[in-house]
Every structure is written in C-alpha cells, then in structure tokens.
C-alpha positions in Angstrom: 42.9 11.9 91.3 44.6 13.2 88.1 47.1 15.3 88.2 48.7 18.0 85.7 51.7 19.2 84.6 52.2 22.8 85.4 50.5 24.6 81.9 53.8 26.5 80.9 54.9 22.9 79.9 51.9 21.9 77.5 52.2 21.9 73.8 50.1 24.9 72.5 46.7 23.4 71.5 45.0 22.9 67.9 42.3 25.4 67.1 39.6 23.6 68.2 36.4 24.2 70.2 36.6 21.7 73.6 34.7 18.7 72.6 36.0 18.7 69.5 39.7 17.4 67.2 41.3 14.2 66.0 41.8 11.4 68.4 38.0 11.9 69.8 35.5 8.7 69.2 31.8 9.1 68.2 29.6 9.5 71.6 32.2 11.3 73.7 30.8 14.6 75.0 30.7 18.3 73.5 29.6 21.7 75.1 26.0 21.5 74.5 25.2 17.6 75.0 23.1 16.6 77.6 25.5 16.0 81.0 25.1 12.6 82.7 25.1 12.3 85.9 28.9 11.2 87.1 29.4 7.9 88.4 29.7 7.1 92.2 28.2 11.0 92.9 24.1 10.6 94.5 21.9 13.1 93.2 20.6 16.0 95.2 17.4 16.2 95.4 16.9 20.0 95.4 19.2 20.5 92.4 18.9 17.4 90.3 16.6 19.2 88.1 18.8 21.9 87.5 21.1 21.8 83.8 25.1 21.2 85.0 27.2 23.4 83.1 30.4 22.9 85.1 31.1 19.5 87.6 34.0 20.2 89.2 35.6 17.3 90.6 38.2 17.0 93.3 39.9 20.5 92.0 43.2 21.8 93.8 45.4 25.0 92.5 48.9 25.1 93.6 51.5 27.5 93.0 54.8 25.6 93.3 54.2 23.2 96.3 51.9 25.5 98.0 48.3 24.9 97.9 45.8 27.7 97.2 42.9 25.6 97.1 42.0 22.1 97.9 39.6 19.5 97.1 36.6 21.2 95.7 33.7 19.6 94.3 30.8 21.2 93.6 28.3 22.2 90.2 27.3 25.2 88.5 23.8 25.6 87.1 22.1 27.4 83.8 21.1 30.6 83.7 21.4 30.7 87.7 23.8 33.2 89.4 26.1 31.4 91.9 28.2 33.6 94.2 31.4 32.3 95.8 32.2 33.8 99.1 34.7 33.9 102.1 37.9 35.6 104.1 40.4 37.0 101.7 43.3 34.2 100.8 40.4 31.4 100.7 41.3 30.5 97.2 37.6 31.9 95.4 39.3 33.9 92.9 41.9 31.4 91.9 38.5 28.4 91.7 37.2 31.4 89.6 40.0 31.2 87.1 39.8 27.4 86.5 36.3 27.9 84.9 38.1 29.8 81.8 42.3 28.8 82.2 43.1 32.3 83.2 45.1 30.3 85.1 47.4 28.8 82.5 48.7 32.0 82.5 50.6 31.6 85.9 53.6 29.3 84.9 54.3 27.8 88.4 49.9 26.8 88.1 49.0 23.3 88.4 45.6 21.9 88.3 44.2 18.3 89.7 41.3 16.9 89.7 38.8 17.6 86.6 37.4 20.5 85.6 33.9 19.2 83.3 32.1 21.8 81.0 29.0 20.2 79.4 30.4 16.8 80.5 33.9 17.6 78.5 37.3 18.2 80.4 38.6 21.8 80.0 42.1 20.9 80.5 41.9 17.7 78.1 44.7 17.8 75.6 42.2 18.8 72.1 40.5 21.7 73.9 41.8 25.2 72.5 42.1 27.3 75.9 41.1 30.4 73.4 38.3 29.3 73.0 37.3 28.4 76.1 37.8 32.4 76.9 35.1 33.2 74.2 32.8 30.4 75.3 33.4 31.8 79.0 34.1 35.4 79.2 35.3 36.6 82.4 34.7 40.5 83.9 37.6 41.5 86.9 37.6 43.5 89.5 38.9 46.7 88.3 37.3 48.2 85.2 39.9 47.8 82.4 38.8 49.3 79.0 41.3 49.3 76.3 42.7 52.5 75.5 40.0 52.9 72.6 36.9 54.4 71.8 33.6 53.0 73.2 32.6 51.3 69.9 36.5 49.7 69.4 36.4 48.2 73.1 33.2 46.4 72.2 33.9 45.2 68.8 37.2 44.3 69.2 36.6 40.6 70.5 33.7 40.2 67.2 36.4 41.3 64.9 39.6 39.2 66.4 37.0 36.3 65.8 35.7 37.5 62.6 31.7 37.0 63.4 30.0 37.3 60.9 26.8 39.9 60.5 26.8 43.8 60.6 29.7 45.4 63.6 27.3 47.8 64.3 24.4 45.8 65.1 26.5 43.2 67.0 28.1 46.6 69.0 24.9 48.2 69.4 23.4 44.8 70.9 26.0 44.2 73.7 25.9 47.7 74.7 22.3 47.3 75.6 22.9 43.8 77.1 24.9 45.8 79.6 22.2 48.6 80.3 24.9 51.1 78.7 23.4 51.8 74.9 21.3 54.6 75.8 24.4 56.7 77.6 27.0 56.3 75.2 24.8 55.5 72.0 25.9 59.6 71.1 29.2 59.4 71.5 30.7 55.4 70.3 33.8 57.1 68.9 35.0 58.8 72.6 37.7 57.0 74.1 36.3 54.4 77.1 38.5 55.3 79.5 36.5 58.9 79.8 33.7 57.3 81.2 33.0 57.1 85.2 34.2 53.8 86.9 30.5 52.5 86.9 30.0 52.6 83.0 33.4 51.6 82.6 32.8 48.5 84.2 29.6 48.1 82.2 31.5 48.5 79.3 33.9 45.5 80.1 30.5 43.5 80.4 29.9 44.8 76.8 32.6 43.7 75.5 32.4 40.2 77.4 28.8 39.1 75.7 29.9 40.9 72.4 31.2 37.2 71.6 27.8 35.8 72.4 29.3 33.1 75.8 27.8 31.0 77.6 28.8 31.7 80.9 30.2 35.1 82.4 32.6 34.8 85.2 33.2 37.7 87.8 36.0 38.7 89.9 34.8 41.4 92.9 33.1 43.6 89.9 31.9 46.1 92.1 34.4 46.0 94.7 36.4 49.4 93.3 32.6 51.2 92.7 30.6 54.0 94.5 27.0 52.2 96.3 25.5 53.5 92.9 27.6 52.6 90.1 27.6 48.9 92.1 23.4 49.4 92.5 23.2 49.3 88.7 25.7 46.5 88.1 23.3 44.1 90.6 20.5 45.1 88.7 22.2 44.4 85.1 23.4 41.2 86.8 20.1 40.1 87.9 18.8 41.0 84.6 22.0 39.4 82.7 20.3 35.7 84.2 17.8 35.2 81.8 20.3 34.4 79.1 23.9 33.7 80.7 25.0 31.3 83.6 26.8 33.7 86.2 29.8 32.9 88.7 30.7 36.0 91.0 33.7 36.4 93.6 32.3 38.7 96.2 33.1 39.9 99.8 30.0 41.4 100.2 27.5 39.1 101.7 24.4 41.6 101.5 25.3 42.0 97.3 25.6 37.8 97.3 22.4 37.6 99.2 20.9 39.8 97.0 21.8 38.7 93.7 22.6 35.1 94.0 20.7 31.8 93.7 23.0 29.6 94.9 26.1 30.6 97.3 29.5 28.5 97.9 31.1 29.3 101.5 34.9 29.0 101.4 37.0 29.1 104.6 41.0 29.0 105.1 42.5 26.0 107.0 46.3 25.4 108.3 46.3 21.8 108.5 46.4 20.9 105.5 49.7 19.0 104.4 51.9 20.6 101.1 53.1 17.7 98.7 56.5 16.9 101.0 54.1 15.7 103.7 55.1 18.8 105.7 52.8 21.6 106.7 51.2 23.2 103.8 51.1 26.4 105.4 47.0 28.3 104.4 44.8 26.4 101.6 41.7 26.9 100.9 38.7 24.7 101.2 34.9 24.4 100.2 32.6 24.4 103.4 29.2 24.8 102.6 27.5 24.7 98.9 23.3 25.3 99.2 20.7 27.5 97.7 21.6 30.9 98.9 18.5 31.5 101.2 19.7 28.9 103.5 23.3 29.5 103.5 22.2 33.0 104.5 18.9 31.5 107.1 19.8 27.8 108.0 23.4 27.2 106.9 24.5 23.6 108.1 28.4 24.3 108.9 28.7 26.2 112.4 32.0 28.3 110.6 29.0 29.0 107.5 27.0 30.6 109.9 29.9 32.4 111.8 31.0 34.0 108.7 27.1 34.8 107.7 26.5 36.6 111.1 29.7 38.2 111.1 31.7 36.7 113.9 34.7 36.2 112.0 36.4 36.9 108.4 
C-alpha cells in the first residue's frame, strides 16, 4: 500500500485539471474516460453496471500516529446518492474529505492507499487540489454564507474562475438548482446571512453547483435544521440526482433510508494497532457497503443490523 507524506510538505501543485500536466503519457486516464475495472478486484454483480466515479482503494486517514480511519475500499456511482453512516468518531466525515482534499488542509493529515476519480489518482503529484474543489464541491454541516448579498454568495465561485457566459444567467440557474430562485429572486442584493437557516443552507448548495461539478459532497447538511427546513433539503437532494453524483454524512438513519441508493455502515473498533505496533487507541472501519434497502431489511454484518434497529450507537 502507498503511503504519503503528510500534505503540509508537498510542493504546491501546477494549475492543472487531475488527469492532466507534463510528465503524463498518451493513454493514461482523465476525469471523464471510461474507468476499467482494477486489477485483482471481482466484479459485483449488482453494481457492475453502474458508472465508477470514485474507487477508493485501501484508504486510511491519520492524524499524527493516530488512525481515524482504516482500510476502506469501496465505489461511488453516477448520479446515485450514497449515504455514509455510523456512531460519532467512526471516521465518515474525515472518508468524506478525501473525495475533494479538504483534508490537505490539516497539516498533521496523511493519506494511504489511493484515492481514483475517473480512474486518475487525486493525490497524484500533477493534479491541482483547486480544482479538484470545483470539480467536487462540498456542502457542511452548518450553513456558512459569506457575509454578502444573495447574488455575491452565488457568483462568487463563477467569477474567482472567470466562466464565461452572462453572471446573471449563471446566478439565476443555480439558485433554481437549489429550489431557492423563486424566494429570493426579489431581493439578490440582501445580505445571505438574513435568510432562515433552511434557505441558508440552500444557498450554500447554490453556490456549490454555480461551478457546474460533478459530484456534491455533504457533511450532516441538515443536522443544525428544523424537521422542515431539513424536509425540503431531502426533497432538493432527491431531485439534485438526476444531474450530480451525491455523497452524504448522516446520523439519521430514517433521512439515509429515505434519500439514499446505496448506504456505507461504519463502526469504531479498539484493536486496531497505531504505526509503533502499540495500541492504536479508536479507528474507524468500513463494515457493510450494499444497496440501501438491504442494509436497512437484510444487512449481512450482525453489528449492521444492531446499529439499523437501534441497539447500539
């Protein structure tokens, strides 16, 4: 298994899209290229249809010697919604960040194993981790508008990136991606932070597909909202599937039930050894990975089905 360097100690990176920068060959992969299938894994028959847009492979996240996460190897689909679920300290949040380096951003981070978007390696040493972020925006747990107006918040990732068409078609668009246009469609110059927590948080979505990505990763988005602010987010979710490929952190099992196609069940063990040899202390670990009807009617894991029926975490 590969291992990396913590990221504080990289060079900083070309400006290049992954895939892409001297030193690559003719016939090595780009985002958008048709995946293989990796060598040495079998196929699943209920999934090998699907498109991969992430293989993970192997991945741990440390911080310093301790382990948050170990291990984990599973795929993402297109345009399907995958939850991640589990106990608090299980390591979902920090997988989450892998997806899009948010994670570089911890200097005592390290990352092994691989990491494969499209069949290319996120952390290989042409890929520009900016934009990464653009190609895979990411939507946290706690509303955080900038301290701008409603049309500013929106078009401020389309300008940084200088993309090219009319700003107020491009703003108008994403607000209506994120069921918010026809609320705030009379009032684009009012700050965003006067808005409730619900269209707040539909805002950050805004401004999240304003760059037109591929994928849009989220961290607990409903977890600080009222039942009906996080009613409407499902229902923008659901509807956001037709045209992005969705990762959410949850700890609600009825919204991952609801919303999800496919469902990864993490779980905390003790016994995992830290890089001395010696106890590791908590890591987290993948359990279960399935369609989300049967992690939620026939799971195969006994501590899956524990954690479904609510007998422990």
């Amino acid at each position: 298994m590969k291992t990396r360097p913590p990221q504080h100690t990289q060079q900083p990176q070309p400006t290049q899209p992954p895939g892409s920068g001297t030193g690559r060959t003719a016939g090595d992969p780009v985002p958008g290229d048709p995946v293989p299938r990796p060598a040495g894994r079998p196929a699943d028959p209920e999934t090998e249809h699907r498109e991969k847009v992430f293989e993970l492979k192997e991945v741990s996240v440390s911080y310093g010697k301790a382990r948050a996460v170990a291990d984990v190897s599973l795929d993402f689909f297109r345009q399907h919604i995958t939850a991640l679920i589990g106990p608090s300290g299980c390591g979902k949040s920090t997988l989450l960040r892998c997806l899009n380096r948010m994670n570089d951003l911890i200097p005592a981070a390290r990352i092994d194993g691989e990491v494969l978007y499209h069949g290319t390696d996120l952390y290989g040493p042409h890929v520009d981790p900016v934009q990464v972020r653009r190609l895979i925006g990411m939507v946290f747990q706690k509303p955080n508008p900038f301290p701008k107006s409603i049309y500013d918040n929106v078009a401020f990732g389309p300008r940084t990136l200088r993309m090219e068409g009319s700003m107020d078609d491009i703003v108008e668009q994403a607000l209506r991606g994120a069921a918010l246009w026809d609320e705030v469609k009379d009032k684009l110059k009012e700050s965003g932070l006067a808005l409730s927590g619900g269209q707040q948080q539909r805002l950050c979505i805004a401004r999240a597909i304003a760059v037109r990505p591929e994928v849009l990763l989220m961290d607990e988005p409903c977890s600080a909202l009222d039942p009906v602010a996080t009613l409407k987010i499902e229902d923008l979710i659901q509807q956001l599937r037709s045209e992005y490929t969705i990762v959410i952190v949850t700890h609600n099992m009825q919204q991952a039930a609801r919303v999800s196609d496919m469902t990864a069940f993490f779980s905390v063990r003790d016994d995992i050894p830290g890089e001395d040899g010696n106890g590791g202390g908590r890591c987290g670990e993948l359990v279960e990975y399935a369609d989300t009807a049967r992690i939620f009617s026939t799971p195969a894991e006994r501590r899956t089905e524990d954690y479904v029926s609510g007998r422990f975490g």
